[in-house]
C-alpha positions in Angstrom: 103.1 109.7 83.7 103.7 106.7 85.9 107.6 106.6 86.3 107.5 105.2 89.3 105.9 102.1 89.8 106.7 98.9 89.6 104.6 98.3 87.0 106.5 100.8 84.8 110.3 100.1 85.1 112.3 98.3 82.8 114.0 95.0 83.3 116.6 92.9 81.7 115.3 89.3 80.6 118.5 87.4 79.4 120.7 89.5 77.4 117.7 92.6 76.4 115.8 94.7 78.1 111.7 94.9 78.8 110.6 98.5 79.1 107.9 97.8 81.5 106.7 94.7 83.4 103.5 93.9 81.1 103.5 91.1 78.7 100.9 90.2 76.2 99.9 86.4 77.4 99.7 84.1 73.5 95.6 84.0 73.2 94.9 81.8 70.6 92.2 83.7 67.8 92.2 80.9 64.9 92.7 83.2 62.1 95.6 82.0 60.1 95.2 81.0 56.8 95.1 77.2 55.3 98.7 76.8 55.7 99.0 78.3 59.0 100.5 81.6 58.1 99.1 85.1 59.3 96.7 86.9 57.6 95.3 90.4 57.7 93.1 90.1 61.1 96.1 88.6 63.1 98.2 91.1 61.7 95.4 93.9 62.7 95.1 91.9 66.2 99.4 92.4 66.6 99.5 95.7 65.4 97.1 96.8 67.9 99.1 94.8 70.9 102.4 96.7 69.4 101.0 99.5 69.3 99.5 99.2 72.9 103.1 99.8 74.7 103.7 96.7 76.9 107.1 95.4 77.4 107.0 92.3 75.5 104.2 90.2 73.6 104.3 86.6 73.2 103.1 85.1 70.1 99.9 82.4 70.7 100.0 79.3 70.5 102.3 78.3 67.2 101.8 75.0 66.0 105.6 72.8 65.4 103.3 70.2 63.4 100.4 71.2 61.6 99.3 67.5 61.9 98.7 68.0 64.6 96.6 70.6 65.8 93.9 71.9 68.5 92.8 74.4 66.1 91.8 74.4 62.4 93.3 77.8 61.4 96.4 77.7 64.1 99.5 79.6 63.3 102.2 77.2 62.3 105.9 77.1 62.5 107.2 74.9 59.8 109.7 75.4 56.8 106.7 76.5 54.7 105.7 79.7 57.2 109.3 81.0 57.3 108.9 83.7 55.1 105.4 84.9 55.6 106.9 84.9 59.6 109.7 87.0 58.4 107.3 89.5 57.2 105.4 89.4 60.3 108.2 90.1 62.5 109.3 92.6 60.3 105.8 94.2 60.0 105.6 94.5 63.8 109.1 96.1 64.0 107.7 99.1 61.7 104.7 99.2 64.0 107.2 99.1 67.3 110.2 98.4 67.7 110.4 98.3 71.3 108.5 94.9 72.4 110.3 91.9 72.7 108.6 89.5 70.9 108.4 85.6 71.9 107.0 83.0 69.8 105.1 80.1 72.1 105.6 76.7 70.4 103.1 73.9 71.3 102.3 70.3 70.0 98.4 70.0 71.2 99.0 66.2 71.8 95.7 64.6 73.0 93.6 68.3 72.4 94.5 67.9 68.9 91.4 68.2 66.7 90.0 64.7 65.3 88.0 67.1 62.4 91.1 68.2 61.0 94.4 66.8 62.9 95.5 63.2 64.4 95.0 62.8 68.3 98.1 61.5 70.3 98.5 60.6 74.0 101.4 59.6 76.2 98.3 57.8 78.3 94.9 57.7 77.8 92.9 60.4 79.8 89.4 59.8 80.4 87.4 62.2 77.6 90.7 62.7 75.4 92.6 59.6 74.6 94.5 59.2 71.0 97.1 57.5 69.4 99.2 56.7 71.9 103.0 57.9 71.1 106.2 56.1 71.3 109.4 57.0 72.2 110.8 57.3 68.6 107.5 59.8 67.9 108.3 61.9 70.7 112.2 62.4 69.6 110.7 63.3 66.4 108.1 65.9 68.5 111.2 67.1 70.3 113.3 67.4 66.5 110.2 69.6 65.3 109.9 72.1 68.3 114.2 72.4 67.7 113.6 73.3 63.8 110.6 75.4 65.1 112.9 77.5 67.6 115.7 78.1 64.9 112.7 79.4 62.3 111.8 81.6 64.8 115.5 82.9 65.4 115.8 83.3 62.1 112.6 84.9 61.1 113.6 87.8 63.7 111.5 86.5 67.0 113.4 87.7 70.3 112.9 84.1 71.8 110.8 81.0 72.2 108.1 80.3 75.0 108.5 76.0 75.3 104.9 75.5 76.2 104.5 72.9 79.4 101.3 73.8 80.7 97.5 74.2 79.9 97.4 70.2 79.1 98.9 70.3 75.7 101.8 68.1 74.9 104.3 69.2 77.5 101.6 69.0 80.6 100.9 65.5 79.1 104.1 64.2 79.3 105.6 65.6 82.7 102.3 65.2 85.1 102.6 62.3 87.1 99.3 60.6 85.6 101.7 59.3 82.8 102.9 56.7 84.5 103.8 54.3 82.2 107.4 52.3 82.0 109.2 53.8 78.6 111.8 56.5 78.7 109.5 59.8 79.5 107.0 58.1 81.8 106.9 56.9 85.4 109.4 58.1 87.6 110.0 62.0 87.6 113.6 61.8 86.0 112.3 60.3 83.1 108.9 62.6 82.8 111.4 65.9 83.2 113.7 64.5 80.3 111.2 66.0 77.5 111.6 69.2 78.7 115.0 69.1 79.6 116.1 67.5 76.5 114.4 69.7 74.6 116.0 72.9 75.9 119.3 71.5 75.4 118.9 70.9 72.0 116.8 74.1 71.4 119.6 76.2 72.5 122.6 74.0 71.0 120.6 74.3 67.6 120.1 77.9 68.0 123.6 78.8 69.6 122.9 82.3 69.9 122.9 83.7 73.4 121.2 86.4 72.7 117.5 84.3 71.9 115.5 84.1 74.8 114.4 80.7 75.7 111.9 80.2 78.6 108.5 78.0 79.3 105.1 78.7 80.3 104.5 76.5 82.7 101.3 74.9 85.1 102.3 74.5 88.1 99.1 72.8 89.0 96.4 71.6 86.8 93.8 71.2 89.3 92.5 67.3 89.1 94.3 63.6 89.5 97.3 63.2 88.4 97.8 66.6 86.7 101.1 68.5 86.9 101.9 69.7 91.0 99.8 67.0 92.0 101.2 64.4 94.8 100.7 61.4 92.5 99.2 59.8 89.2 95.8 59.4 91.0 95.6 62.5 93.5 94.8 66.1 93.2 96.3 67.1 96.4 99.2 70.2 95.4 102.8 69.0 95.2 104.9 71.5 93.4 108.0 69.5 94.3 107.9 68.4 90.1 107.1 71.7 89.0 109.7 73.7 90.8 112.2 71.3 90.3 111.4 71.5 86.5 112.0 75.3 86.7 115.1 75.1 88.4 116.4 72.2 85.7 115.4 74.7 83.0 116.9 77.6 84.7 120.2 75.7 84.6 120.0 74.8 81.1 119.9 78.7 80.5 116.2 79.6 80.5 116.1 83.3 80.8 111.8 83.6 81.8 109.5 81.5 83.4 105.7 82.3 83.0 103.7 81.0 86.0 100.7 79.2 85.2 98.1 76.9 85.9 95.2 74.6 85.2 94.3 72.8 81.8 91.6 75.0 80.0 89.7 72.0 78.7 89.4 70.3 82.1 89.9 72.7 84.8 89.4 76.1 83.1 88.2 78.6 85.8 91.6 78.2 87.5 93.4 78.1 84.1 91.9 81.7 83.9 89.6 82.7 87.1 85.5 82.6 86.6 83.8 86.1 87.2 81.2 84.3 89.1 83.8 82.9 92.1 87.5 84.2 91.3 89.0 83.0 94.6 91.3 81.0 92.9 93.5 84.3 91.5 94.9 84.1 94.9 96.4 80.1 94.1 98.3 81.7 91.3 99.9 84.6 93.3 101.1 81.5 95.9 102.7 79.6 92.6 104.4 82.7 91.7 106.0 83.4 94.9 107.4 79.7 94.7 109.1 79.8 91.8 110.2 83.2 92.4 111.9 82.5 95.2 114.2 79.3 93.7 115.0 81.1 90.7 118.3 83.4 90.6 118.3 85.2 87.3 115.3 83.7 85.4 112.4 86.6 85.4 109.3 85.3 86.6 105.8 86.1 84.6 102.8 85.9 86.7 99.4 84.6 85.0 95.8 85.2 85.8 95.3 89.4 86.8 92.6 90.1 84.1 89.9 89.0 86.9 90.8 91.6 89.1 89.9 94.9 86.2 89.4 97.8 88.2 87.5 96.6 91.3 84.6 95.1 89.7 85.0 92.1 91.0 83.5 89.3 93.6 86.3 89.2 95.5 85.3 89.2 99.4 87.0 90.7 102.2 89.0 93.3 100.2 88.2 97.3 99.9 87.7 98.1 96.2 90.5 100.0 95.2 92.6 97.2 97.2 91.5 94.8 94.8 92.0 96.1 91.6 95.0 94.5 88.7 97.4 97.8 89.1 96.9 97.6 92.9 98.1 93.8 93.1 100.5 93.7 90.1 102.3 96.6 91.5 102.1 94.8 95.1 103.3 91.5 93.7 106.1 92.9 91.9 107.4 95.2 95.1 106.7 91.9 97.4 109.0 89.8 95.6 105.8 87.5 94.2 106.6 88.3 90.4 108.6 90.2 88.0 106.3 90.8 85.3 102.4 90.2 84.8 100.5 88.6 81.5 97.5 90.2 80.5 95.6 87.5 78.5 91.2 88.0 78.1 92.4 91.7 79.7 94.6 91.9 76.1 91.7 91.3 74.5 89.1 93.8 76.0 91.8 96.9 75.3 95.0 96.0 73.9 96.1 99.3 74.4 95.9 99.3 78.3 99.8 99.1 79.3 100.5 102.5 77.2 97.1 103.9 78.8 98.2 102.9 81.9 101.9 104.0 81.9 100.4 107.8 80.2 97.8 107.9 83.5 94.8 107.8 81.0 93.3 104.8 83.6 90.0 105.9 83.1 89.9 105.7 79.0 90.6 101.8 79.7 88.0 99.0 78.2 88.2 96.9 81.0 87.9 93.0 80.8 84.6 91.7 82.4 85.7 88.2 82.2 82.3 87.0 80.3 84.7 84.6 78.8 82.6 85.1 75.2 86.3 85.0 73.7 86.2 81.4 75.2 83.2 80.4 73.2 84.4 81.4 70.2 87.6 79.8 70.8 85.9 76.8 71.7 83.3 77.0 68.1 87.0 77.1 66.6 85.5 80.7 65.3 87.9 83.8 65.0 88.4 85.0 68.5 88.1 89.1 69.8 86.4 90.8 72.2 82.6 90.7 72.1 82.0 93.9 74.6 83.9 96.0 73.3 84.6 95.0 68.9 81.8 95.1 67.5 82.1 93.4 64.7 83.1 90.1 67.3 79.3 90.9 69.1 77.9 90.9 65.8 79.2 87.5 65.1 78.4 86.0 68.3 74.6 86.7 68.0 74.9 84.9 64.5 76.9 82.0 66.2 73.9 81.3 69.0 71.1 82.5 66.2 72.1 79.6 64.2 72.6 77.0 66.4 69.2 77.9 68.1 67.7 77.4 64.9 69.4 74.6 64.7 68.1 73.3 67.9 64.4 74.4 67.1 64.7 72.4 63.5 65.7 69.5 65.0 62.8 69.9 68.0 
């Protein structure tokens, strides 16, 4: 047993307490049914993460409008999915009790699917684009993630996870490209007032002090005018904005903070570092030491360790077992870098790795090797698992690329 480490000791996020520093990072796997609700495979997919012993497990990507959505079968958090939530809750509190358990709610803005879902923008963005909203729509947006939280409350979850990052709604909205004059564009101060309004209301609505309310957050997305860049038309890193947005949030009583960074459909090896040239791992553990060193109380989650496995890595300059996920979570969690790590494509691979971990049974763990074939599927908007190790999701992939090579040849 690891009692020890860093990696296994409990800590307090608001008012209750994580038995361990893992968290499940939300990974998307576009199984609900028509109306959004969970069916058996994402209740097979959670049982297996409850079952797996981190210390909490956030809920992917929930949908506060089903109108608009990234994904055709996308969880959703309306009136309609209260109950069948309820009995998800309460069917992961038979499996284990101990996880907290954090719903993420997202609006996909301009990455909302035109095949199924309307497209909105705050700004046009080369490739995306959309409707573009108004002021009025995005007090509505903001109404439907404040209903959202309280149906989460109130179906059981331990908290909500606002989500500001990966370019969804929130990214949007606070990076400086979205420059134009209405009240949340253009100057900072108006950009931040989404997310700060938001939180305010979230936690007025809710009014129970005991719901954990944090964000998930990119701290920079890696091209012009994305969030920690210096400007509207500059990539060059500025976290001024986004530790100034953590801070705000901190003050307006969020109790986590989970470090990210990147937009998956623009800049997606540093959303979630390529096998091929992982460098950029090491940008994330610089984000997390800055927001871990302005916030006071607010745990810190730090993103993007599923590259590192067990060694098998390209990572230069670095003995193996010096670059391995325990070696640098348990580092970055001594050195005052982070709090608590997300496994994400690592959750995937063997969702039982924090209990195998934590029971020293290292070497029975199915480790991650960042193919990213969980990527594709995601992207095919097919049902999303682990292709090296299910196989049942390997069997399905060869169908995927079968038929659209036939495809290919028919139309040749």
């Amino acid at each position: 047993m690891r009692r020890n480490e860093p990696l296994a000791q409990p800590i307090q996020i608001g008012t209750k307490t994580a038995q361990n520093r893992f968290v499940i990072n939300a990974m998307e796997c576009c199984d609900s049914d028509a109306q959004g609700n969970p069916t058996e495979k994402t209740y097979e997919r959670y049982t297996n993460l409850f079952t797996g012993g981190a210390g909490a497990v956030v809920l992917e990507a929930i949908t506060v409008g089903y109108e608009n959505r990234s994904r055709e079968f996308q969880l959703s958090i309306e009136p309609h999915n209260q109950k069948p939530l309820e009995q998800f809750v309460a069917g992961m509190r038979k499996v284990n009790p101990e996880p907290l358990f954090i719903f993420q709610l997202t609006h996909s803005g301009e990455l909302s699917h035109t095949a199924f879902s309307r497209r909105v923008c705050v700004k046009p963005l080369p490739g995306f684009g959309g409707d573009v909203l108004s002021e009025e729509d995005v007090d509505r947006i903001i109404g439907q993630f404040v209903l959202s939280a309280k149906i989460a409350h109130d179906a059981g979850a331990d908290g909500v996870d606002l989500k500001f990052c990966h370019g969804y709604l929130g990214s949007q909205i606070l990076r400086p490209y979205n420059d134009r004059k209405w009240k949340y564009g253009g100057p900072w101060e108006n950009r931040r007032r989404f997310a700060f309004d938001m939180i305010e209301k979230v936690t007025a609505a809710v009014n129970d002090k005991n719901f954990l309310i944090g964000s998930k957050v990119s701290f920079w997305e890696g091209f012009p005018g994305g969030q920690g860049s210096a400007g509207p038309d500059t990539a060059i890193i500025d976290l001024t904005e986004p530790i100034d947005l953590i801070k705000g949030l901190e003050e307006r009583g969020a109790s986590f903070i989970i470090q990210s960074a990147g937009s998956p459909s623009i800049t997606l090896a540093l959303s979630q570092p390529d096998k091929a040239i992982p460098d950029q791992v090491y940008l994330h553990h610089t984000f997390q030491k800055a927001a871990k060193d302005v916030l006071k109380k607010a745990v810190l989650i730090g993103s993007a360790y599923s590259v590192f496995n067990q060694g098998n890595n390209k990572l230069q300059a670095r003995n193996k077992e010096e670059s391995t996920m325990f070696f640098w979570a348990n580092k970055n969690i001594r050195d005052g870098v982070t709090d608590m790590i997300a496994l994400g494509r690592q959750s995937l691979a063997d969702p039982l790795l924090p209990g195998k971990y934590l029971e020293g049974r290292e070497d029975e763990i199915k480790w991650c090797t960042a193919c990213d074939n969980c990527i594709e599927f995601l992207i095919r908007q097919k049902n999303v698992g682990c292709a090296t190790y299910n196989r049942p999701y390997t069997l399905s992939l060869q169908a995927i690329r079968k038929a659209e090579g036939d495809l290919r040849e028919k139309r040749t």
